[in-house]
N, C-alpha and C positions, 0 to 999 in steps of 0.2 A: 504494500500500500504506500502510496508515494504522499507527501507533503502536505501537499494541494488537497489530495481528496480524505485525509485524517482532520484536515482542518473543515472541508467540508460538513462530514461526517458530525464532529463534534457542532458547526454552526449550526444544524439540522437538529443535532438533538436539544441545546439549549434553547432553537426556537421553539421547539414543543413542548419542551418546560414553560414556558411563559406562555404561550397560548392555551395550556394544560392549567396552570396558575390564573389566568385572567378569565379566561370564559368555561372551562369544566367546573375547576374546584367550586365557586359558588355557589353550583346549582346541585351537586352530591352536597354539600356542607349545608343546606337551607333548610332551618327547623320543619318546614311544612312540608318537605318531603319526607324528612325521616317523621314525623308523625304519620303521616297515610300509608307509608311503608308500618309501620308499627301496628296501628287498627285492623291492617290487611291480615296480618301475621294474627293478631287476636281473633278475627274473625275467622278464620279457614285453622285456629285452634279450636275453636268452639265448636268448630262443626265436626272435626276430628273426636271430641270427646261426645258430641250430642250420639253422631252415626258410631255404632259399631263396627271395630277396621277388624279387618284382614279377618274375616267370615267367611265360609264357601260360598257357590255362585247361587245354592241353595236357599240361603238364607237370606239375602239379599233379594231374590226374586220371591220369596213369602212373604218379605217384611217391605218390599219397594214392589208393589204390582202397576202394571201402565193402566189398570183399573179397577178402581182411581187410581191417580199419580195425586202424592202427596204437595201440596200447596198446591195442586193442578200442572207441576211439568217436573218435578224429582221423582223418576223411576228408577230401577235399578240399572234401566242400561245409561241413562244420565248417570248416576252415580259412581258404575263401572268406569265412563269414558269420560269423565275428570279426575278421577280419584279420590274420590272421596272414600271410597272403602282403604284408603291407606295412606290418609292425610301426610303423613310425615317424611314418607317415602317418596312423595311426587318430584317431579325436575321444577314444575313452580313455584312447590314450597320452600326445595332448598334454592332459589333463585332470589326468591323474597329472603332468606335469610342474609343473602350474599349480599343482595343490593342494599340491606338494613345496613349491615355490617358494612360496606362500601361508604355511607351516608355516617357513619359513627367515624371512620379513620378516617373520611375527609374533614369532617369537624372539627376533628383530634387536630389536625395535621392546619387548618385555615383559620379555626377560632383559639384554642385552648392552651394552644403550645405558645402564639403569640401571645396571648394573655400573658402564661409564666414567664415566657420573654421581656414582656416591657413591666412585670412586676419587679423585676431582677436587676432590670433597667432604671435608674434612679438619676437625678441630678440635684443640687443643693438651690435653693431660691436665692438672692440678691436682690429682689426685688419688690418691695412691700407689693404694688397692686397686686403679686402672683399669688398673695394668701385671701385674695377676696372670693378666688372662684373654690374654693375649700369650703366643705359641708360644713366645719365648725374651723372658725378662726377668731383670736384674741388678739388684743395690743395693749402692751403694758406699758408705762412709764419706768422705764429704768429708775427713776429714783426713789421707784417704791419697792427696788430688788435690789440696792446698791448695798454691797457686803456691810457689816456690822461690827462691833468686837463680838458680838455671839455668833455671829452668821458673817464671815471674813471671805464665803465664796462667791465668784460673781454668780451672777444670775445663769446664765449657761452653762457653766459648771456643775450648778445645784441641779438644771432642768437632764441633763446629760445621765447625773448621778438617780434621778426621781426614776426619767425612762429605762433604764438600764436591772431597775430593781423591779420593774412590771414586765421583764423580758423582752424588750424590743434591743434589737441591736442598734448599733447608733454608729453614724458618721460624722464627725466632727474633722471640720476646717475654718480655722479661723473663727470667725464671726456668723458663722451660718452651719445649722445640724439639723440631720437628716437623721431618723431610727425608722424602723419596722420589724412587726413579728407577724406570725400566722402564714407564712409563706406556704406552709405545708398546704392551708387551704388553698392556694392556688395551682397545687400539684394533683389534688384530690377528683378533680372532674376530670383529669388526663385517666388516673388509675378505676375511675370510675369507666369510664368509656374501654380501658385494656379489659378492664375484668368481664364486660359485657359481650366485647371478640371474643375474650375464650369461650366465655358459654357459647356464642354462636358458634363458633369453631367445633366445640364439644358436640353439639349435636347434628354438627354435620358431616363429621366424622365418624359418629355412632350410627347414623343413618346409612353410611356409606360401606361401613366396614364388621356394623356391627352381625351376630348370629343370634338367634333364637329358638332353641328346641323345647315340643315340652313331651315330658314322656309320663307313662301311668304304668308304676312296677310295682309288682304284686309282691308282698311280705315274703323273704326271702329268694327271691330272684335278683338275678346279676343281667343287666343288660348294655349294650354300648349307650351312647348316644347318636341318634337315628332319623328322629323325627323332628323335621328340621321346618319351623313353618315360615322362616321369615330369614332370608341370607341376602348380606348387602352385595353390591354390586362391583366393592372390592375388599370383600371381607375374607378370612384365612378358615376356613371349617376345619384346615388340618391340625388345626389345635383341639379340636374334640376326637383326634383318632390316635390308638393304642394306649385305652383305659373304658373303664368301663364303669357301671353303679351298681353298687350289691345293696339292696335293702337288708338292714339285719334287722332289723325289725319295725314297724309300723304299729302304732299306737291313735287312740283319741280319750282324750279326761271331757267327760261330761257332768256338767249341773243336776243339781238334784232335780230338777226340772224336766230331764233328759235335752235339753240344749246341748247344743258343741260347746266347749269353754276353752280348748286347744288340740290343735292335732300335730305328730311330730314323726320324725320319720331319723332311726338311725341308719347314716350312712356311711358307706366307706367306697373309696375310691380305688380302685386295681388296674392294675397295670394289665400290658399283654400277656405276660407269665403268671394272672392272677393273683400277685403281691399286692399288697395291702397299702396304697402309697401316704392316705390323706382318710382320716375319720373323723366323724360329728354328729350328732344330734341337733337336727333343723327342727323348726316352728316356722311360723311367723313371723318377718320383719329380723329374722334369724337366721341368716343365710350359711352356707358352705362355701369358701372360696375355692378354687385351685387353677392354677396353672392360669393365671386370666381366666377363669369361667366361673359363672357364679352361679349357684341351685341353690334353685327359692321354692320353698313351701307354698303350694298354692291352691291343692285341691285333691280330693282323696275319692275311691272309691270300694266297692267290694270286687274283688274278684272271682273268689272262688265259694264254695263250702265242701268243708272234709266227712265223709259219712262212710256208716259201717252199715252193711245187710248180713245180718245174724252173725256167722264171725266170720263172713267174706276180710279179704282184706281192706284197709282202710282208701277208699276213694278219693278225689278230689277233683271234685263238678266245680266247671265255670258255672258262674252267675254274669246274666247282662242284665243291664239297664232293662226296665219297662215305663212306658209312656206313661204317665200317673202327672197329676199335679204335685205328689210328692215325691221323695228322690227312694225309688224302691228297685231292688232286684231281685232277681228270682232263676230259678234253673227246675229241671223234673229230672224223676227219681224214679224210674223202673222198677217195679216189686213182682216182676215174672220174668222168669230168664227168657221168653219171646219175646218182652216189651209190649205186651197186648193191656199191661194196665200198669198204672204208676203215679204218682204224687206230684205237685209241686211245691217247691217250698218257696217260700217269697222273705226275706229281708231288709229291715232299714235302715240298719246300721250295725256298731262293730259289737253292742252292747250281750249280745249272744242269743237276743229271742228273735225266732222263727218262726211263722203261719205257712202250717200246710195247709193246701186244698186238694180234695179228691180229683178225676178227671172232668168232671160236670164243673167245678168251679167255686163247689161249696167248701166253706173252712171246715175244716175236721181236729186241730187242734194245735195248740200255744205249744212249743216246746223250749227250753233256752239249750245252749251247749254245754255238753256231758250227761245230758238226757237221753232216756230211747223211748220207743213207742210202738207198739203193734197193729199193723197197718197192712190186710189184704192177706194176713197170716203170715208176715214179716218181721222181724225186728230192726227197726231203723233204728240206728246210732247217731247222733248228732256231735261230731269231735269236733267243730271248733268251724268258727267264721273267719275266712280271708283278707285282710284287707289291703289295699293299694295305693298308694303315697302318687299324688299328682305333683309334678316337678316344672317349674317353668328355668330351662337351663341356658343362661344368658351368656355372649361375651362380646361385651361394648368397650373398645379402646377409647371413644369417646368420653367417657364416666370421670374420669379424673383431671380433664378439661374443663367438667362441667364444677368440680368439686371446688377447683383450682377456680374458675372465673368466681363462683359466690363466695368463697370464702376474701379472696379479694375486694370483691365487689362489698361484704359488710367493713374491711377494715377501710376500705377509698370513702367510703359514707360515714364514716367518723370522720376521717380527716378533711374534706368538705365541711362539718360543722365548724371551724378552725376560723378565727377573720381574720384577713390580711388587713390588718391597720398601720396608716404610715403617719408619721409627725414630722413637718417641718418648723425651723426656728431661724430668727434672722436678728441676730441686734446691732439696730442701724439708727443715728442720728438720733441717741438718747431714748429711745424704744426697743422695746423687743416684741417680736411680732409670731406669733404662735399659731399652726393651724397641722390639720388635720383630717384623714380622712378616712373610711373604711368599707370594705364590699360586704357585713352585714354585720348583726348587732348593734345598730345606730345606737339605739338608749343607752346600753353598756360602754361604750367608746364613750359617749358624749361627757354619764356620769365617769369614768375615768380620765381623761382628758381635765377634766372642772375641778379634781381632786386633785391633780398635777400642778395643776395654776392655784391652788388653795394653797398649798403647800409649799408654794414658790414664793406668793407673796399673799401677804393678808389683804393689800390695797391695790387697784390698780385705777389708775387712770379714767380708762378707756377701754369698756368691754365690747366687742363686735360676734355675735354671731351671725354667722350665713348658711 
């Protein structure tokens, strides 16, 4: 590359910087964008939590029919062909977060940075008129601050020594000082706005990379993880291969009421050799970590029931769901080696009682487990009810983006409460001229400032407030 054209090259790019600076930046940086950007994001939230995501095509065409179409035009293939069955996931949603986020680092970058800039930025006054355009400014007669045999400092000195003991830092030159503190609060909207990237960041990398499986494993069964309902578009699934999940046992503690009160599920983690790599006992809001993956307690069911026919060996019948307004399952029970007649038994949970009914449909009796019962010239055993630990098995790289932007984001909003207040002082032609200003807590500046000047002199002149 020759001379000519690297000088070119470089006039090229700083003209685009200033054409970038003068007519882009504004218009990403202008509150009333990033507010309708924000509303948009609220609203296509709303709708993401109103509609239930990522549901089969099934359920959507039950619950979304074209008649009627809900408001009169939300069907499920509208639904389908914006996305709404998976608000989170769409190219517009994470579009909208990017443009948000675009709209936040230009503000960062056109309003907030210059702010810290010209706060850092100071010059000393020389000039009485310059304390008139100040929110609060005074004018004292020097010879009502002129040292004493009890008070031998001059007035400057003393006002230097007052600001210094209230934490402002102070600049002194000659005959004119300059202090300020609370600078932090002008750092605080910058950290405010980084912390709000990460969180956009967080979950647009959790959208993009993140996996979701959720699996239903029956009380001592070992299974991979398999059932995958939701895998981003450049996410790693081979972090969930060569291990596997062994329930050792599944549990639920009920109310006297027979209410749930908690359900838990101990698990252990194995490897491909079936070693034992990572154990715990989950609940609720009580997770398993491993390897980046996270298994969450989230839903249980019955699998099986164990039963004896006279002293056949001990069985062990699936149980499925049946369509009920309550959550019940059930499975049948053969009591002739043809199969020409047999029982059903129906359960509702892990608590051990059971209702058969004959083949007609009628109940024939309560039984709990470690009971038996004579049925068709049978002895039915009842050993013991099955049950199934529902797992929702997560791993979002985005999660500690998201941890990392809020925990930022609460210490940047402390330091936002913080005023940047400045004092300048000038003593010029037998006066001293005192003013002041600050970007919030006016009253508290005002009463501290008036305590300054109390303390400096009991008398003065000539008081001016602006």
């Amino acid at each position: 590359m020759t001379a000519d054209s690297s000088q070119t090259s470089v006039s090229w790019w700083q003209a685009f910087r200033r054409a970038f600076r003068r007519d882009v930046l504004p218009i990403l940086a202008d509150l009333r964008l990033a507010i309708m950007l924000l509303l948009t994001i609220a609203v296509a939230s709303m709708s993401g939590t109103v509609i239930e995501q990522d549901r089969s095509l099934e359920f959507y065409q039950a619950n979304y029919p074209e008649d009627p179409a809900l408001f009169g035009f939300l069907t499920w293939k509208v639904l389908l062909a914006i996305g709404l069955d998976s608000v989170y996931k769409t190219w517009w949603f994470l579009a909208l977060l990017v443009a948000f986020g675009t709209t936040l680092a230009a503000c960062t970058v056109a309003r907030q940075i210059p702010a810290l800039k010209a706060a850092q930025t100071w010059k000393f006054y020389d000039q009485p008129r310059q304390f008139q355009k100040l929110a609060l400014s005074s004018e004292l007669p020097i010879s009502a601050t002129i040292p004493s045999e009890t008070e031998p400092t001059p007035p400057l000195d003393r006002l230097e020594a007052l600001l210094g003991d209230r934490g402002y830092k102070v600049f002194r030159e000659g005959d004119r000082l300059y202090a300020r503190k609370g600078l932090i609060g002008r750092i605080g909207p910058i950290i405010v706005h980084a912390s709000m990237l990460l969180v956009l960041l967080g979950a647009i990398t959790g959208s993009l990379t993140g996996v979701v499986a959720q699996q239903m494993i029956a009380d001592g069964e070992t299974v991979p993880v398999e059932n995958f309902i939701d895998i981003g578009v450049l996410s790693r699934p081979d972090r969930f291969r060569g291990w596997s999940i062994h329930v050792n046992r599944f549990w639920i503690d009920y109310l006297p009421n027979g209410a749930i009160d908690q359900f838990y599920s101990d698990l252990s983690i194995l490897d491909a050799d079936g070693n034992e790599q990572d154990r715990k006992t989950i609940f609720v809001n009580e997770p398993l970590r491993y390897n980046g993956v996270v298994l969450y307690q989230t839903d249980w069911s019955i699998s099986g029931i164990r039963v004896q026919l006279n002293n056949s060996p001990i069985f062990r019948l699936p149980m499925a769901p049946l369509e009920s307004k309550d959550r019940l399952w059930g499975t049948w029970v053969p009591t002739k080696p043809d199969m020409s007649e047999g029982v059903s038994l129906i359960a509702k949970d892990l608590q051990g009682t059971v209702f058969i009914y004959d083949s007609e449909g009628k109940p024939i009796a309560t039984v709990r487990s470690g009971s038996e019962l004579e049925i068709n010239g049978v002895t039915l055993k009842l050993k013991g009810i099955i049950g199934s630990t529902g797992l929702q098995i997560k791993s979002d790289p985005g999660i500690p983006l998201v941890y990392a932007g809020f925990g930022l984001l609460m210490l940047s909003t402390l330091m936002s409460y913080a005023s940047h207040s400045q004092v300048w002082a000038l003593s010029q032609a037998g006066k001293l001229y005192v003013g002041g200003r600050t970007n919030r807590a006016q009253v508290s500046f005002e009463r501290e400032t008036i305590d300054i000047l109390d303390r400096l002199t009991s008398a003065t002149a000539t008081t001016e407030s602006t």
